[in-house]
C-alpha positions as CSV (number, residue, x, y, z in Angstrom):
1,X,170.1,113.5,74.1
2,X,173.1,112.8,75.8
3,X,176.4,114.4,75.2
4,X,180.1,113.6,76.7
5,X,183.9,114.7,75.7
6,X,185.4,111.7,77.9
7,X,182.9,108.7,78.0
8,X,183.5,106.4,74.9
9,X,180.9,104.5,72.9
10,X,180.5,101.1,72.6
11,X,183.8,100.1,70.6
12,X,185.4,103.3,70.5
13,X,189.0,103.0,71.8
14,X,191.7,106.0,72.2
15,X,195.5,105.0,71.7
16,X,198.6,106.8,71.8
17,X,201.6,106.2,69.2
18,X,205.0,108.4,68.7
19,X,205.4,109.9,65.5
20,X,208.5,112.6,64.4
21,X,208.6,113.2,67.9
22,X,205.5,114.2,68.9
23,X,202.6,112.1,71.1
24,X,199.4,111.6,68.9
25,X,196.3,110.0,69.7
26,X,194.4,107.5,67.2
27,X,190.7,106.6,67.8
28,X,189.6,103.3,66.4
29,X,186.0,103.2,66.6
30,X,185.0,98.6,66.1
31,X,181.7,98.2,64.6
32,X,182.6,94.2,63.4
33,X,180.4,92.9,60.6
34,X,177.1,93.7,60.0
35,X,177.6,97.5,59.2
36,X,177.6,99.6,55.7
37,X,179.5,102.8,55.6
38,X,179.5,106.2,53.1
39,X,182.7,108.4,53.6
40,X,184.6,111.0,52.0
41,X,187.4,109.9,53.6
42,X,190.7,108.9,52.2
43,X,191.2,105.6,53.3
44,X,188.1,103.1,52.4
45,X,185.5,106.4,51.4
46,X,182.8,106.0,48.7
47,X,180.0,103.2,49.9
48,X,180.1,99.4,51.4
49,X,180.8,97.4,53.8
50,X,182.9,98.3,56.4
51,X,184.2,97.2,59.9
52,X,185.6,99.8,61.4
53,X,186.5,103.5,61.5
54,X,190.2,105.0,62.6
55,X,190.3,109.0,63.4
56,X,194.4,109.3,63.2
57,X,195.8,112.5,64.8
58,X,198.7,114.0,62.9
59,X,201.5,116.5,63.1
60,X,200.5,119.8,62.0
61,X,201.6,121.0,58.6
62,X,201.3,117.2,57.8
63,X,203.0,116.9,53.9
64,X,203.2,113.2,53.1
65,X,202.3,112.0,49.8
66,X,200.8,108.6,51.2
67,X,198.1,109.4,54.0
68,X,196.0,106.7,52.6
69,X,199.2,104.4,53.3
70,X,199.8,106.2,56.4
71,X,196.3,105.3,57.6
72,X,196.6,101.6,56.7
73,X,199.5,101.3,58.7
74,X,198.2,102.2,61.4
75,X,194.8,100.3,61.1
76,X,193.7,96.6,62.2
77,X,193.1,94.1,59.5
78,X,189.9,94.2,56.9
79,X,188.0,96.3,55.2
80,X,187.4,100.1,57.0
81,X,187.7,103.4,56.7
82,X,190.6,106.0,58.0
83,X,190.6,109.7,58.3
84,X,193.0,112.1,59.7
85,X,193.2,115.4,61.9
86,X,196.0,117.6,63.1
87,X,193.3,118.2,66.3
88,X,193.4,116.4,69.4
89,X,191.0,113.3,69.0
90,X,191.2,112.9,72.6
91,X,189.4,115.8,73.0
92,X,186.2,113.9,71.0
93,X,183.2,114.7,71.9
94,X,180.5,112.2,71.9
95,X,176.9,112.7,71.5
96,X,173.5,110.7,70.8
97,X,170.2,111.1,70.3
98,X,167.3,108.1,69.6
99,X,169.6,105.5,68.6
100,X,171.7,107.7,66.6
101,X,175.5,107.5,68.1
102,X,177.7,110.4,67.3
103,X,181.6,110.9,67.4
104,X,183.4,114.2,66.4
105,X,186.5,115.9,66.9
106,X,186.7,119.8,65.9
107,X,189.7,121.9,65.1
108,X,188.8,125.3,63.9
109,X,192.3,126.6,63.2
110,X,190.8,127.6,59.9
111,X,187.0,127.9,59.6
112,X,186.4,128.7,55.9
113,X,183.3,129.0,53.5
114,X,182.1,126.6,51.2
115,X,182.2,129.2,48.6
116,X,185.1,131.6,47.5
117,X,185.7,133.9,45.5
118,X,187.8,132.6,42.6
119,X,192.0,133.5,43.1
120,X,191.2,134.0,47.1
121,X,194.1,133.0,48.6
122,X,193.7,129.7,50.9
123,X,194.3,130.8,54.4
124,X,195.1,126.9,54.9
125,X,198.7,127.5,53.1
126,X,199.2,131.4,54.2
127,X,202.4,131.6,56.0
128,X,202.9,130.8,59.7
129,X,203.9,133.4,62.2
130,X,203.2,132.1,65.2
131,X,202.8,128.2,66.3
132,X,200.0,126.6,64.4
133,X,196.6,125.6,65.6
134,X,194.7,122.9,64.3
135,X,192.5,122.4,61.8
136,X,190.1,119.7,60.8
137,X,186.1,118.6,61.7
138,X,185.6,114.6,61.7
139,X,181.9,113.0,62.1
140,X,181.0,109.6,62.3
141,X,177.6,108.7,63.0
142,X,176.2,105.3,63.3
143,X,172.7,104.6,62.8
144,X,171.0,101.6,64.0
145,X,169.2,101.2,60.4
146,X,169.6,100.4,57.2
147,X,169.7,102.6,54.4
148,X,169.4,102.6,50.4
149,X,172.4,104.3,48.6
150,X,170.3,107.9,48.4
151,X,169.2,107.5,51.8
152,X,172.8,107.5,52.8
153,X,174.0,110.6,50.7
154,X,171.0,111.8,51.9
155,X,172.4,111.0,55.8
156,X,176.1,113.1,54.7
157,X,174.0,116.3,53.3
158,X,172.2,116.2,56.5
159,X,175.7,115.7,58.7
160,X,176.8,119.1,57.2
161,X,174.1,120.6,57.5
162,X,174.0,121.0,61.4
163,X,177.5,120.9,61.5
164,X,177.8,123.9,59.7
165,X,174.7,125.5,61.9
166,X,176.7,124.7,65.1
167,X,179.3,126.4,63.6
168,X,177.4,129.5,62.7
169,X,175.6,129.4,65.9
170,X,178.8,129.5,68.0
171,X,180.3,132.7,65.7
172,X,182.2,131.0,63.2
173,X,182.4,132.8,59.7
174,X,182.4,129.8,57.8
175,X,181.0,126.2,56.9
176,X,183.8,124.1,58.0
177,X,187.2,123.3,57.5
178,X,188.6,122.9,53.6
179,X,189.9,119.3,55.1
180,X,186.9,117.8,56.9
181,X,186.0,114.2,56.7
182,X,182.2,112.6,57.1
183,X,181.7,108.7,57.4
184,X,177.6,107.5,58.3
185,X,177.6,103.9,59.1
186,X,174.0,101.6,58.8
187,X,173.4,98.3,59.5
188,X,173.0,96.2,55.9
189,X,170.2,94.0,56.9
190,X,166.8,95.3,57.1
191,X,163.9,97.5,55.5
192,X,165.9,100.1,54.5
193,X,165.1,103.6,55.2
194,X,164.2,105.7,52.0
195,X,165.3,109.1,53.5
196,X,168.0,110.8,55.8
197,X,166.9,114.2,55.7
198,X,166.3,116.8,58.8
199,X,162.8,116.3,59.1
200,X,162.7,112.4,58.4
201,X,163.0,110.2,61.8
202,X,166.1,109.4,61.5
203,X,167.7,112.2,59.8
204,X,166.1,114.6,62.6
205,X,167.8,112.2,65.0
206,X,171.0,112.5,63.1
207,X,171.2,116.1,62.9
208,X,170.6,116.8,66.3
209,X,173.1,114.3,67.5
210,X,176.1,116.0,64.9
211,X,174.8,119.5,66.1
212,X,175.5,118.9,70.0
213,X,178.6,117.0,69.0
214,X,180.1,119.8,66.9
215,X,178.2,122.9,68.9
216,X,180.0,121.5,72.0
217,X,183.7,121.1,70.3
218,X,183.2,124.4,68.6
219,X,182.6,126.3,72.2
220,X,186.1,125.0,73.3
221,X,187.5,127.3,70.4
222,X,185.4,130.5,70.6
223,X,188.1,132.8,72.4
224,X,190.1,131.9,68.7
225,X,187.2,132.6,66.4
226,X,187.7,134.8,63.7
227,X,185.7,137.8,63.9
């Protein structure tokens, strides 16, 4: 296992852009051709083939109406996928285990659970009265394998799975963020692996990759957990 909040992966570049005055940093991660991709992500999510994967820092309190637009803007030619954070993607932390690569950037402004109770108000839009913090948890994972379509759903059940027992283990009361994003990228030659879950090769490999990556960002925002 190996774990790092500065070293970048192969094809992982950082950038800086100005945007409504403020500097922001945008992480393009270059896989080329070759490489499958499931995301929930609003630019390029669902399943196929993609070439890339851009991790856009935004303004808090972000309100436009076009982020998919946004992210295309901002992202090289071809077919890809592009999420978004109001954290600091150049505080990434990058972490691998057994092939299995691992990119994530936490924000934990707002750790929430999966499941509320119906008309609980959504601390996400609760009034600000003091300067906001950021909020958003990004994974990508690439795996050196291919996958069948289950396999791969499979893979993002298994992604928040540890994420959310990093976040647990570090004394967060929730499972994430209401806004995080997940993208799994396999190769799309070769046998094809029929399962992604914790306790198959590569979805043990997997899990313990997001867990560092996520345990590790999550740390950096412990004195601001929510009791």
């Amino acid at each position: 296992m190996s774990l790092s909040h500065r070293e970048d992966a192969g094809g992982l570049r950082l950038t800086f852009r100005k945007e409504e005055g403020e500097r922001l940093g945008t992480l393009l991660w270059e896989f080329g051709p070759g490489w499958r991709m499931i995301s929930s992500a609003v630019l390029g999510g669902g399943i196929g083939p993609r070439a890339w994967v851009l991790n856009a820092q935004v303004v808090a309190g972000y309100s436009r109406m076009d982020p998919a637009g946004h992210l295309a803007s901002l992202a090289p030619p071809g077919e890809g996928v592009g999420m978004m954070t109001a954290a600091s993607v150049s505080r990434r932390v990058i972490a691998s285990d057994g092939g299995v690569r691992v990119v994530a950037t936490v924000g934990l402004r707002v750790p929430t659970w999966a499941a509320a109770p119906e008309g609980a108000p959504d601390p996400e839009l609760a009034p600000m009265l003091a300067p906001p913090r950021v909020g958003t948890i990004n994974i990508v994972a690439a795996l050196p394998v291919a996958m069948t379509d289950a396999a791969l759903v499979n893979a993002v059940m298994t992604v928040t799975e540890a994420k959310t027992q990093a976040l647990v283990e570090t004394g967060f009361a929730g499972t994430g963020t209401a806004s995080d994003a997940v993208c799994v990228a396999v190769r799309e030659e070769g046998p094809e692996e029929l399962f992604a879950g914790p306790r198959s090769t590569w979805g043990a490999r997997l899990a313990r990759a997001v867990h560092q990556a996520v345990r590790a960002g999550a740390e950096t925002w412990r004195p601001r957990a929510v009791e």
